[in-house]
DOTORMAR-554463 format. One line per field, with one value per residue (C-alpha): chain; x, y, z. Coordinates in nm, 3 decimals, padded with zeros to 5 digits, always signed. Example, Ala and Ser with C-alpha at 12.3 -4.5 7.8 and 13.67 -1.06 7.14 Angstrom:
2
chain = A/A
u = +01.230/+01.367
v = -00.450/-00.106
w = +00.780/+00.714
# end
This chain:
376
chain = A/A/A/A/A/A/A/A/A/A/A/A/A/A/A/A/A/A/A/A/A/A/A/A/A/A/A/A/A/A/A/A/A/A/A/A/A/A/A/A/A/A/A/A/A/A/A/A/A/A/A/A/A/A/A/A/A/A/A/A/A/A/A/A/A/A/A/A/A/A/A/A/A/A/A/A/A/A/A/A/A/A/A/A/A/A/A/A/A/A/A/A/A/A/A/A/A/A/A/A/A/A/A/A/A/A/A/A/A/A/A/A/A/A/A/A/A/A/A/A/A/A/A/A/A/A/A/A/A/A/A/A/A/A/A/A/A/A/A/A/A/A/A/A/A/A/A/A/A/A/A/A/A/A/A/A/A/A/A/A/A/A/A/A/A/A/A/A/A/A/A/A/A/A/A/A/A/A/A/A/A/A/A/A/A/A/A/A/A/A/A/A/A/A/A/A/A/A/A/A/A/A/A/A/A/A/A/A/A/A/A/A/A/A/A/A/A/A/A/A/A/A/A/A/A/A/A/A/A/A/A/A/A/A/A/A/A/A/A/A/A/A/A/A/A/A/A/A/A/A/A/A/A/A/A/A/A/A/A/A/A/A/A/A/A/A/A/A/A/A/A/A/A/A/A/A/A/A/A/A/A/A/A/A/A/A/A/A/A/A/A/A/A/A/A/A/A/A/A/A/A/A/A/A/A/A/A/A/A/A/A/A/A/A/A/A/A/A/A/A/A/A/A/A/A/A/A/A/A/A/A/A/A/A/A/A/A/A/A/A/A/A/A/A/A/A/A/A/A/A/A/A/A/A/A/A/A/A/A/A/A/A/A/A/A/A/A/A/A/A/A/A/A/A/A/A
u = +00.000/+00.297/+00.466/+00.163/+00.114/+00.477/+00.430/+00.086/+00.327/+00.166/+00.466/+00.444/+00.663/+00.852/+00.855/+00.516/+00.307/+00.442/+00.765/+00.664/+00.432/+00.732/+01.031/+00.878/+01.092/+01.300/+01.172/+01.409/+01.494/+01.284/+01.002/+00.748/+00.745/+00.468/+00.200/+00.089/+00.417/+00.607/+00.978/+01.255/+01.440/+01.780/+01.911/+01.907/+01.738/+01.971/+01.741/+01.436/+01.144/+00.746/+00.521/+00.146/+00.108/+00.063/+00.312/+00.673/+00.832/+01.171/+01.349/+01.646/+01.997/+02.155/+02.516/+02.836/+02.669/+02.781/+02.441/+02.325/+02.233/+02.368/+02.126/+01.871/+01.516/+01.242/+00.983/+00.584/+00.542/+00.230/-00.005/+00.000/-00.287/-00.348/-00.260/-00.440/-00.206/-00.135/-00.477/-00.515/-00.194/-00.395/-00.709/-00.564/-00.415/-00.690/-00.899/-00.617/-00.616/-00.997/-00.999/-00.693/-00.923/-01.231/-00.986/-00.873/-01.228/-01.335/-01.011/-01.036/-01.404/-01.600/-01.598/-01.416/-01.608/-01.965/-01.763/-01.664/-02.026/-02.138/-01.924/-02.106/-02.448/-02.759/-02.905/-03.001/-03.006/-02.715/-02.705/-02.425/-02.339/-01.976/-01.948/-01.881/-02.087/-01.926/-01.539/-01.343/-01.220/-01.576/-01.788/-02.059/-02.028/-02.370/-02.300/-02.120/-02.383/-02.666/-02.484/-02.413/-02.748/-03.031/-03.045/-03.150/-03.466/-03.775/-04.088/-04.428/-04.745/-05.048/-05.412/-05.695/-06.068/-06.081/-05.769/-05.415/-05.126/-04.716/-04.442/-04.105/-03.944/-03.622/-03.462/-03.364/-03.249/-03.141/-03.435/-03.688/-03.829/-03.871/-03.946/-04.168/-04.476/-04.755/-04.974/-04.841/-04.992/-05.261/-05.553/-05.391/-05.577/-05.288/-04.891/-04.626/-04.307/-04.053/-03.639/-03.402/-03.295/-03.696/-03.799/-04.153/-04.225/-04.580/-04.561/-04.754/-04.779/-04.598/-04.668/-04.785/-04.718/-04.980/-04.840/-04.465/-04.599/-04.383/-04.513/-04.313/-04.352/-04.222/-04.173/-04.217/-03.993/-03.696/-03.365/-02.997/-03.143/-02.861/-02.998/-02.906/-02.720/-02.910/-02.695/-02.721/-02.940/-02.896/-02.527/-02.740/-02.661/-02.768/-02.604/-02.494/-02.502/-02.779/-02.924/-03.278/-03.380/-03.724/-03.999/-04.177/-04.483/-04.343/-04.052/-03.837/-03.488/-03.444/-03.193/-03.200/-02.977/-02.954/-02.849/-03.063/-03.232/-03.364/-03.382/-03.674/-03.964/-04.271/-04.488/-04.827/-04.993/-05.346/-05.345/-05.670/-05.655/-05.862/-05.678/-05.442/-05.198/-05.344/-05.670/-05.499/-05.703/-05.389/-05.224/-05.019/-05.006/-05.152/-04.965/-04.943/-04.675/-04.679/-05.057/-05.109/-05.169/-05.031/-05.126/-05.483/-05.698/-05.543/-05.842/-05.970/-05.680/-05.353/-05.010/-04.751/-04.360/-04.040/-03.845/-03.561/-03.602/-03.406/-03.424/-03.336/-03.646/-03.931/-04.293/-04.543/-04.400/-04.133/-04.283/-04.108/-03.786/-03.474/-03.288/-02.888/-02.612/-02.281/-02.101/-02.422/-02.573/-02.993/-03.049/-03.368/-03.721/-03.891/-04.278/-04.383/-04.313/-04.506/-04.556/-04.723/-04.814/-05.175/-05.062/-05.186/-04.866/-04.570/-04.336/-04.496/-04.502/-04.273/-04.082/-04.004/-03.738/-03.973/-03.919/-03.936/-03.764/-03.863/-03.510/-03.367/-03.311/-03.734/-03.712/-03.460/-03.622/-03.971/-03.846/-03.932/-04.285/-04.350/-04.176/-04.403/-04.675/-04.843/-05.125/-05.124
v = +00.000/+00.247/+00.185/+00.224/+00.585/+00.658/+00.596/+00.855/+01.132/+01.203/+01.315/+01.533/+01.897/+01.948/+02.328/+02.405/+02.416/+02.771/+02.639/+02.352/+02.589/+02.828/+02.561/+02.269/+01.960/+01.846/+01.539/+01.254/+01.268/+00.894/+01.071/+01.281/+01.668/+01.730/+01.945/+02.148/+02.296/+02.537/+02.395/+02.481/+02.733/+02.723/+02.998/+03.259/+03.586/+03.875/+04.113/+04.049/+04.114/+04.250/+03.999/+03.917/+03.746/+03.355/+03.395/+03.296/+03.521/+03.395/+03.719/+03.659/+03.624/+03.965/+04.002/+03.949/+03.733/+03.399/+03.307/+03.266/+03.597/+03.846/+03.858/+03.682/+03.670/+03.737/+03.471/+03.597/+03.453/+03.238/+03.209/+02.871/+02.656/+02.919/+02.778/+02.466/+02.189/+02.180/+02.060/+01.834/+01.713/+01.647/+01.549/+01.239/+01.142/+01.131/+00.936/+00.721/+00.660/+00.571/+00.358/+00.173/+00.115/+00.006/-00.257/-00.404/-00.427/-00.626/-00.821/-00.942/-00.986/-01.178/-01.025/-00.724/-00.639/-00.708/-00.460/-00.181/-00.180/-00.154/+00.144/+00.323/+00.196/+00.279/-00.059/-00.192/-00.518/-00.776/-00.913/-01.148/-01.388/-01.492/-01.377/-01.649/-01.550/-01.871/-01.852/-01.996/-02.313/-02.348/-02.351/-02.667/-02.635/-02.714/-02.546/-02.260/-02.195/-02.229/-02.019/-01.729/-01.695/-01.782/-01.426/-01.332/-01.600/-01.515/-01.694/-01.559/-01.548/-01.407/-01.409/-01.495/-01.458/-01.846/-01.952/-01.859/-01.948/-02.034/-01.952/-01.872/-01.510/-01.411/-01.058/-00.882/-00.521/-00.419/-00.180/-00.485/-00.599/-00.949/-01.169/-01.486/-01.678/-01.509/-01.835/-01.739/-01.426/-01.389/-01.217/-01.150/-00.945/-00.886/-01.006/-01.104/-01.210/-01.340/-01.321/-01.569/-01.372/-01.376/-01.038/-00.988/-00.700/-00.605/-00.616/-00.521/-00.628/-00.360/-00.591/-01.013/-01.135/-01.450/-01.595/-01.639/-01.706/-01.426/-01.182/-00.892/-00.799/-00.442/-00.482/-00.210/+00.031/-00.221/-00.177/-00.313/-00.622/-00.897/-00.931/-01.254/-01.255/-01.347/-01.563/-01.645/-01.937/-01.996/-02.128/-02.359/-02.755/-03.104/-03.268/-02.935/-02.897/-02.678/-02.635/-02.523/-02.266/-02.207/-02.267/-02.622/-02.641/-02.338/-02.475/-02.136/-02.202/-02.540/-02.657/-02.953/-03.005/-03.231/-03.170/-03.015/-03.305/-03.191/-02.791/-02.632/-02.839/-02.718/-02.691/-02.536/-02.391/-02.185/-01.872/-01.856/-01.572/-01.848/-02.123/-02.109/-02.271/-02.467/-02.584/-02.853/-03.093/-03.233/-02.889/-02.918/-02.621/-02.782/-02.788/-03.021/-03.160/-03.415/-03.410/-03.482/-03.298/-03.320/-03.227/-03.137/-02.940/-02.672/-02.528/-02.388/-02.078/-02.190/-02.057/-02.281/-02.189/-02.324/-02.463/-02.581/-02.936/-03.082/-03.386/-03.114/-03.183/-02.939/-02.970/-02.722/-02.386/-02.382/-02.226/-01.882/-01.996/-02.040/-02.284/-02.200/-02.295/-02.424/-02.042/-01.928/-01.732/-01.749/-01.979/-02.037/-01.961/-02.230/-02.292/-02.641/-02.980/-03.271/-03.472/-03.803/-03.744/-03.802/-04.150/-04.460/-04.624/-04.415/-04.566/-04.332/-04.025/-03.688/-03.546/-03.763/-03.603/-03.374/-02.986/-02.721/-02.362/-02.092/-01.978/-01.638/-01.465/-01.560/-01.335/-01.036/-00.950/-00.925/-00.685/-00.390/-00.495/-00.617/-00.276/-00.116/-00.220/-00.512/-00.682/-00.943
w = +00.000/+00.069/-00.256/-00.384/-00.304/-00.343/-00.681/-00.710/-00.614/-00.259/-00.107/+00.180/+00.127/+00.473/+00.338/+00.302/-00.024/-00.131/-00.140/-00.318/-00.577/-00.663/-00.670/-00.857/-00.785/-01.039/-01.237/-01.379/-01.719/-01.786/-01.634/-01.841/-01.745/-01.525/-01.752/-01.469/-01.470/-01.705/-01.873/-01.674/-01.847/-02.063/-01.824/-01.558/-01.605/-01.588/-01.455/-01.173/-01.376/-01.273/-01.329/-01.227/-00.948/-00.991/-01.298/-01.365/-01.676/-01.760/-02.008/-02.257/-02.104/-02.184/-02.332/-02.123/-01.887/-02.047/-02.072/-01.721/-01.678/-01.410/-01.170/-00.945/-01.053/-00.815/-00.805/-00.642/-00.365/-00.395/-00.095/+00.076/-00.084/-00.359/-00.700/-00.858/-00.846/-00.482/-00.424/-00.711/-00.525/-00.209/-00.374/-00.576/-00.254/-00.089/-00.366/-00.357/+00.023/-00.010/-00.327/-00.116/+00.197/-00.082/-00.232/+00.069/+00.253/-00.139/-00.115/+00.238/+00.217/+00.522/+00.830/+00.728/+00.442/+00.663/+00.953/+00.697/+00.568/+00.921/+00.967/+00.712/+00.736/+00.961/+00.893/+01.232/+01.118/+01.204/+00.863/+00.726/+00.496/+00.617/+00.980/+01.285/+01.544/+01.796/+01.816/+01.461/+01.671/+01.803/+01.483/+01.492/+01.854/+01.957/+02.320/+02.148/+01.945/+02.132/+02.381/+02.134/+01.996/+02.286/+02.407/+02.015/+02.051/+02.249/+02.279/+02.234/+02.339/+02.183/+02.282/+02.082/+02.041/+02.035/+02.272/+02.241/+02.034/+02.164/+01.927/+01.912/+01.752/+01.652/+01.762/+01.469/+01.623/+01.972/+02.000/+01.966/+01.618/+01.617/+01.292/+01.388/+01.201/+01.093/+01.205/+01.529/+01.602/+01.339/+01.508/+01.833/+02.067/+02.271/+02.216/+02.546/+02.480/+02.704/+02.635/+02.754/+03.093/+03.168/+03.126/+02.939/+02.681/+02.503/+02.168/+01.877/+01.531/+01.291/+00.929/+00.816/+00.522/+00.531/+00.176/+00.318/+00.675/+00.795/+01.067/+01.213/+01.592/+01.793/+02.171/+02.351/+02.561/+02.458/+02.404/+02.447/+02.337/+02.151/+01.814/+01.614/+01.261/+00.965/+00.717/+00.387/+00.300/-00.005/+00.104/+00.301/+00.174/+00.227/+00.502/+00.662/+01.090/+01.193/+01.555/+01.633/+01.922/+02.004/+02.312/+02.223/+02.421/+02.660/+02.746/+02.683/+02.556/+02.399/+02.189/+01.936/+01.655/+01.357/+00.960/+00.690/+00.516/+00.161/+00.018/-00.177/-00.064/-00.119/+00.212/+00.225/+00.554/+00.599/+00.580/+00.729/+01.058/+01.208/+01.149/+01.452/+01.566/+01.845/+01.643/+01.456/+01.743/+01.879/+01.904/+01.606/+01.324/+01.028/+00.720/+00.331/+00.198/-00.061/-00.125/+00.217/+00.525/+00.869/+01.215/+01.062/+00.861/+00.679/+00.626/+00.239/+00.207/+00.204/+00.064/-00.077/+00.021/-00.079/+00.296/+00.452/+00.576/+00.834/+01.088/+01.414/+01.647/+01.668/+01.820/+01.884/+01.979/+01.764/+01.533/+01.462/+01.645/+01.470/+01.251/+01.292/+01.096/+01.234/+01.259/+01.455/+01.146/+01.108/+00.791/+00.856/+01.052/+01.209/+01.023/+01.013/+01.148/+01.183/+01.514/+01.659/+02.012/+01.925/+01.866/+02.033/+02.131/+02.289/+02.040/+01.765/+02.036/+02.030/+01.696/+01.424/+01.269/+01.017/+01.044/+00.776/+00.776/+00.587/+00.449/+00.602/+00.288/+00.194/+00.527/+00.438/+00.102/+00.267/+00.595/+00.348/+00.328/+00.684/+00.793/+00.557/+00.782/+00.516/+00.647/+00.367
# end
């Protein structure tokens, strides 16, 4: 990077820029004359000579002075930081200085590039798409993660005209917005949610997007709150370590983890505000996949979404919680998952390895539109 700006010619003039604007440095011979400056002349002028101010005159060498002239000419004295090329000087090395710090935060990428953006960004959001939240020697860490990103995962409960509904939310800035299922709080009469050190917040809802199953939540009088990194899903693959945080039937907090099983299936949920979550008769949300539906009747309006699928366990209350990959990034938001606890022997009881995730970035190009205040 030094050579680099020892070459633009940023030098720094221990005499001042009026020094530097009357006695141009000397160039070498392989290097091309500067055209901001005049030629140096053949010879001395004999006599000093009146000029304007800002020019250099050089007159003919006058006979008997062996043509260098007999006296000394008197330069103007040029202001410091009058005179053009002086800043052009200072501007170039400026451009230079930033194009240098722009080239290094591309080159490096990662973490750097995600903090420089940071730096100049009043995006609240913890976005990223390369950043280890859990230590480098930690990553796939199930304790690591899970302890990195439980403060960022609440769980929620709303009231309803018919009952109430338990779900799971994701902190998405320190001042309390909160991303979680739109099955989970459509037609709330009134929102709690509860963060991991146990203190409750109001909330209301600011926008619901009903055909992504997306909702987005504002507590109220929050702040300093941890929010969690959203990755990049579509890095997501097969086989990769994820870990699941949510509240399954209220129990706050709890971890599973497995792999992601399959990518882009195509799940379908109600969208029906009174279809809730706890009316699927065994307390499952309903959902389709394949032609066939689980946990109960989805009802006649439904939406149709491409998910995540992995074997991690969920059951009811997960929904809206997060599905984390093995640097502690969001790649996913908990949705759908299929249980048998209304089964008649206890062999066919509890998760059975069948979750779905709606992926994060589904989530980061709708945050416009929730923000916007949809009611979709």
């Amino acid at each position: 990077m030094t050579e680099s700006f020892r070459r633009s010619g940023a030098y720094e003039n221990p005499q001042g820029d009026a020094y530097q604007a009357a006695y141009p440095q000397q160039q070498h011979a392989s290097t091309p004359v500067d055209p901001q400056w005049p030629a140096p002349p053949a010879h001395r002028p004999a006599q000093p000579v009146t000029v304007e101010p800002g020019t250099t005159v050089w007159p003919p060498a006058t006979a008997g002075d062996g043509g260098h002239g007999g006296g000394t000419a008197l330069l103007p004295t040029v202001p410091a930081g009058a005179g053009p090329a002086p800043q052009r000087r200072r501007s170039r090395g400026t451009a230079a200085l930033l194009a240098a710090v722009a080239l290094v935060a591309a080159a490096v990428g990662g973490g750097t590039a995600y903090a420089f953006q940071e730096l100049t960004s009043k995006d609240t959001v913890a976005t990223s798409t390369t950043t280890n939240v859990v230590p480098a020697g930690k990553k796939g860490d199930v304790a690591a993660i899970a302890s990195a990103v439980s403060p960022s995962v609440v769980e929620i409960k709303a009231t309803l005209d018919n009952g109430s509904s338990t779900g799971s939310g994701v902190i998405i800035t320190s001042d309390g917005e909160i991303v979680t299922n739109n099955h989970v709080v459509s037609g709330a009469s009134s929102i709690k949610v509860t963060t991991s050190d146990g203190k409750s917040y109001t909330a209301e809802v600011v926008g619901t997007d009903s055909s992504k199953d997306l909702a987005l939540i504002k507590l109220r009088n929050a702040s300093g709150l941890k929010a969690a990194a959203l990755g990049n899903s579509d890095g997501v693959q097969v086989g990769d370590t994820v870990v699941a945080i949510g509240s399954p039937e209220g129990l706050t907090g709890t971890v599973t983890s497995g792999i992601v099983s399959a990518l882009d299936r195509d799940v379908t949920v109600s969208t029906d505000e009174n279809q809730g979550q706890n009316q699927g008769g065994d307390g499952q949300w309903p959902f389709q996949f394949g032609g066939r539906e689980f946990n109960g009747d989805t009802g006649s309006s439904t939406t149709t979404y491409k998910a995540i699928q992995t074997d991690a366990s969920l059951n009811p209350g997960n929904s809206g919680g997060a599905l984390i990959d093995a640097g502690g990034n969001i790649v996913g938001i908990n949705s759908a998952m299929y249980s048998s606890s209304s089964a008649s022997s206890s062999s066919e009881a509890g998760s059975v390895g069948l979750g779905f995730a709606i992926p994060v970035n589904t989530v980061k190009a709708d945050l416009a539109k929730l923000r916007a205040g949809s009611t979709s």
